[in-house]
matplotlib code that plots the C-alpha trace (Angstrom):
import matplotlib.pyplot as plt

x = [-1.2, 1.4, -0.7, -3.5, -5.3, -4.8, -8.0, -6.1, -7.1, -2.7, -2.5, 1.0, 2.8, 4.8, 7.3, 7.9, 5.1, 4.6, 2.8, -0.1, -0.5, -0.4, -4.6, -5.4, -3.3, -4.9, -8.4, -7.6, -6.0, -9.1, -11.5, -9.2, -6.3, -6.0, -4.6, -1.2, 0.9, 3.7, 6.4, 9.1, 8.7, 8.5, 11.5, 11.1, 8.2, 7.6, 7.8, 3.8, 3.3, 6.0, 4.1, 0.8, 2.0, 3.5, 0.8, -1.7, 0.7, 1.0, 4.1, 5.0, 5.8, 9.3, 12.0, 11.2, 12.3, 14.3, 17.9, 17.9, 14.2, 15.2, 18.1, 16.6, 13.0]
y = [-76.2, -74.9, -74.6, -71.7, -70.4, -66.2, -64.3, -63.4, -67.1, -68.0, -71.3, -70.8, -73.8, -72.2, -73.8, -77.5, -78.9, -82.4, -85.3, -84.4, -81.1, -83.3, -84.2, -81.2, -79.4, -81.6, -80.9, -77.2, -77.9, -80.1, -77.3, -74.2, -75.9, -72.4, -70.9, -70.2, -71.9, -69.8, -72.4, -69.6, -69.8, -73.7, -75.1, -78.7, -80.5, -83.6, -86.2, -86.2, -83.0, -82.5, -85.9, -83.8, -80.5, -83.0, -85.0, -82.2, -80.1, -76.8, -75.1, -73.2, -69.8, -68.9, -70.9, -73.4, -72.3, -75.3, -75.5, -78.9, -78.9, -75.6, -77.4, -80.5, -79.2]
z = [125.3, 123.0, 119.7, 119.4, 116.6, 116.6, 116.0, 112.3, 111.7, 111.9, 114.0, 116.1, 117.6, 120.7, 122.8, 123.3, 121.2, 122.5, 120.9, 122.8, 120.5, 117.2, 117.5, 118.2, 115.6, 112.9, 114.1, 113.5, 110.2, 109.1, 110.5, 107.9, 106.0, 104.4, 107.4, 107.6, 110.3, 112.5, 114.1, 114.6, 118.6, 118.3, 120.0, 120.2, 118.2, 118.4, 115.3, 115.2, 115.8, 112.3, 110.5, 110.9, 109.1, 106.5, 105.7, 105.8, 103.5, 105.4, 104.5, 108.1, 107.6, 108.9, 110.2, 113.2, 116.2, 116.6, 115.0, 113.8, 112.2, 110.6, 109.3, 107.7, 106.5]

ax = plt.figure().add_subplot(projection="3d")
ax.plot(x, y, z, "-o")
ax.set_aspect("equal")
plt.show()
């Protein structure tokens, strides 16, 4: 799985990030929308895995790690 929750509480996405990580990404967001999210080693996230940090309105700290998400969000 390329999403963990660090024992700071910051949920990372790392690596691909396929649709498969979008359920359980929300369920951590759900469970603390306070904490932060880190998508700087995120290299290629899926659309759902993007839809769900949109529509729970977490604002990812640093740039994505892929060039063309960094570029249009």
């Amino acid at each position: 799985m390329t999403i963990r929750r660090a024992d700071d509480g910051t949920i990372h996405l790392e690596g691909a990030c396929p649709v498969e990580d979008a359920e359980p990404l929300l369920q951590l967001l759900l469970a603390s929308p306070k904490s932060p999210v880190d998508w700087s080693q995120c290299q290629k996230p899926h659309t759902a895995v993007v839809q769900v940090l949109m529509a729970a309105g977490a604002v990812p700290t640093g740039p994505c790690g892929d060039g063309w998400i960094a570029k249009w969000l």
